[in-house]
N, C-alpha and C positions, 0 to 999 in steps of 0.2 A: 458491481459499481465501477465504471471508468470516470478517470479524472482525464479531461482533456482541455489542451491550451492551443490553437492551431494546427486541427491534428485532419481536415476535411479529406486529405489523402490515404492518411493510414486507418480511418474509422471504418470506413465500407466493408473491405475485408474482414476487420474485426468484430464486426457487427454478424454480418453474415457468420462467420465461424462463431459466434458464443449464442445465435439464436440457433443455429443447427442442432449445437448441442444441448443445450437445454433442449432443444426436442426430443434429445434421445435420452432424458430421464424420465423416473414416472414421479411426478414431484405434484403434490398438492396445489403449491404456491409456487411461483416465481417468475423474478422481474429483471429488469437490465434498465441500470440508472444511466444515463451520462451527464455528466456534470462540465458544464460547458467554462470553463473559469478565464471568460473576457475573453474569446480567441479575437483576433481582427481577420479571419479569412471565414470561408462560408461550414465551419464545426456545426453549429446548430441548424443551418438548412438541412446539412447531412444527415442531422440526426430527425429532423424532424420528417423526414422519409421514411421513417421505421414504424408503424403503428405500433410494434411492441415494445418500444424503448420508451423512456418516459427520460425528458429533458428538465435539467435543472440547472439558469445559467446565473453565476453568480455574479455581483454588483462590480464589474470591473472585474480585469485579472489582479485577483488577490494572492494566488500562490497557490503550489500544489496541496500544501498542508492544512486550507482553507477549504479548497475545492474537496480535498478527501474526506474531512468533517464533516461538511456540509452534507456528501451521499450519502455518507454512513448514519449520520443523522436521520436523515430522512426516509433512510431504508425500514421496508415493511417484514424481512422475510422473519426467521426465526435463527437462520447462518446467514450472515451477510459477507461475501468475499469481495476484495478491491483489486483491483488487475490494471495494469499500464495499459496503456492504448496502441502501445504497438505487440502485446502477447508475445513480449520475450520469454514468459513462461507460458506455455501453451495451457489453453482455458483446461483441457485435459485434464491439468494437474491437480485440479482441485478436490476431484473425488482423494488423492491420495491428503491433501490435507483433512477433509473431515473425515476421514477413515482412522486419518492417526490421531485428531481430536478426542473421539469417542475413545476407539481404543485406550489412553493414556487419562480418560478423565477430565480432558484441558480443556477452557471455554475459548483459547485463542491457539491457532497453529499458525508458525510463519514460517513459506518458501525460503529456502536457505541455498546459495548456490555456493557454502562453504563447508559444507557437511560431508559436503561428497564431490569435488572438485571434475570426478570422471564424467559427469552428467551436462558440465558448461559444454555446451555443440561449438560455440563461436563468441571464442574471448572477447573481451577489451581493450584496449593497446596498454601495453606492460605500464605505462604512466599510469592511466587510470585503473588499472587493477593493483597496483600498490598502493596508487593511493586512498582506493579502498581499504586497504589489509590494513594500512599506517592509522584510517580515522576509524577503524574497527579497537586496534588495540588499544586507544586513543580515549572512547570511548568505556571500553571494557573496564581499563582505570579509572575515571570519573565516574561513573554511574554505578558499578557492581553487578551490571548486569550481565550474563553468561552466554549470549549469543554471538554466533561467530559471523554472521551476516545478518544487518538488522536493517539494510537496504534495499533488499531484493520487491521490488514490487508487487507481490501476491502473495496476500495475507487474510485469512480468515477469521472470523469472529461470531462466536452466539449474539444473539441482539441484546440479549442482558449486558454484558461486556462490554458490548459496542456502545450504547447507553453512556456506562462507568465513565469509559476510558475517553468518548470524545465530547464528552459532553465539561471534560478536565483540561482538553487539549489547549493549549496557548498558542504556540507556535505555528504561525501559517506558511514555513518553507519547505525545503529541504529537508531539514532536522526532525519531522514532527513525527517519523517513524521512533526514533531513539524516546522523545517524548513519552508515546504511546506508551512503550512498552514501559517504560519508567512508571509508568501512573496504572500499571498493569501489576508491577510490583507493589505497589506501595497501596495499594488497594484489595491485595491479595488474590489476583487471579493468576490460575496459571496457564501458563504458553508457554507451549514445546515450538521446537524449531524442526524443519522437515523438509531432507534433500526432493529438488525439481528440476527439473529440466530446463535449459536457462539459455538463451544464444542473444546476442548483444546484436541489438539492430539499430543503424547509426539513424543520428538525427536526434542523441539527445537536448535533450533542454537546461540541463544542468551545467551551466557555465563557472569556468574557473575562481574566479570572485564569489559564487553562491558557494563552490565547494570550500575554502577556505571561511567563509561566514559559520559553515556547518560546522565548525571545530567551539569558535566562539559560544556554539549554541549550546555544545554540551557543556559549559560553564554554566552558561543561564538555568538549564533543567538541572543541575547540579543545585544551585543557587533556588531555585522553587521550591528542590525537593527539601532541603534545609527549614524553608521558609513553613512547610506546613501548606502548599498549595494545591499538593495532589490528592492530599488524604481521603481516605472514603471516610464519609460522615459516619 
């Protein structure tokens, strides 16, 4: 499942690369979501070129955290993975996520490019990879959670999980990764973190403003989690 906002550039290639490879499993089931979230340029024409892709565009750009619900919601398979639309972690990596799934027992494994720092091909600029590290450690104290990258955009999920966890989700930004896993906790699932291969490809969309809101937000899921909002029934 990709979330995309404006992405008619960078889809094609990734489209092609994630049907290739799903051609080279031998898999019962499986689909390719994109979740089109209000782009204003031609995303959903693009997509709609793909017979194998199934589009799903939501009511206005709502947010990534909106958009990422929304697929994972909707998703049919029995592991559902989420992946950025530009494949800063190459679609590749996923067999090593459900490998160390199984292996370890875990209904959620999530891409970590802090596990194993030798694996990043092409950083960040020193600003934004601190200020990674800074709303990591940031987080780590507010929530009690133990991951050391809870950013990384490719993240797997059994569909039970997927269920759990988004169907709790509040948060339609930025934040809604920390969210997750908050309500992954608190709901008793467990998720290992799992170094990938990671190269920073410019053109994000996370602008300065969002990233400083993302700080506020871990008060908020702080503040839920208190409240009793995440609980599994």
């Amino acid at each position: 499942m990709i979330p995309a906002y404006n992405e008619e550039k960078r889809l094609p290639a990734t489209l092609d690369r994630v049907i290739a490879w799903l051609g080279t499993r031998n898999l019962q089931f499986s689909e390719t979501i994109v979740v089109d979230d209000g782009s204003s340029d031609r995303t959903a024409a693009v997509i709609e070129k793909y017979a194998q892709v199934r589009l799903i565009r939501n009511p206005g750009n709502r947010g990534k955290g909106y958009a990422v619900r929304n697929g994972m919601l909707s998703a049919r398979g029995e592991w559902i993975l989420y992946t950025d639309a530009d494949l800063s972690t190459p679609i590749e990596e996923a067999d090593k996520l459900y490998c160390a799934a199984r292996a370890k027992q875990a209904v959620i494994a999530i891409g970590s490019r802090a596990v194993d720092r030798s694996l990043v091909e092409v950083h960040q600029s020193i600003f934004r990879e601190y200020s990674g590290r800074c709303f990591n450690l940031v987080m780590r104290l507010l929530t009690g959670l133990p991951f050391e990258d809870t950013q990384c955009g490719f993240k797997l999920f059994e569909a039970s999980a997927a269920s759990a966890v988004f169907s709790r989700q509040l948060l339609d930004g930025f934040s809604f990764d920390v969210e997750d896993l908050f309500i992954a906790k608190e709901c008793g699932l467990k998720a290992i973190e799992v170094p990938v291969r990671w190269a920073n490809v410019e053109g994000s969309k996370v602008q300065l403003a969002q990233g400083l809101r993302s700080f506020g937000d871990l008060l908020t899921i702080r503040r839920n989690g208190f409240a009793g909002k995440y609980r599994s029934a």
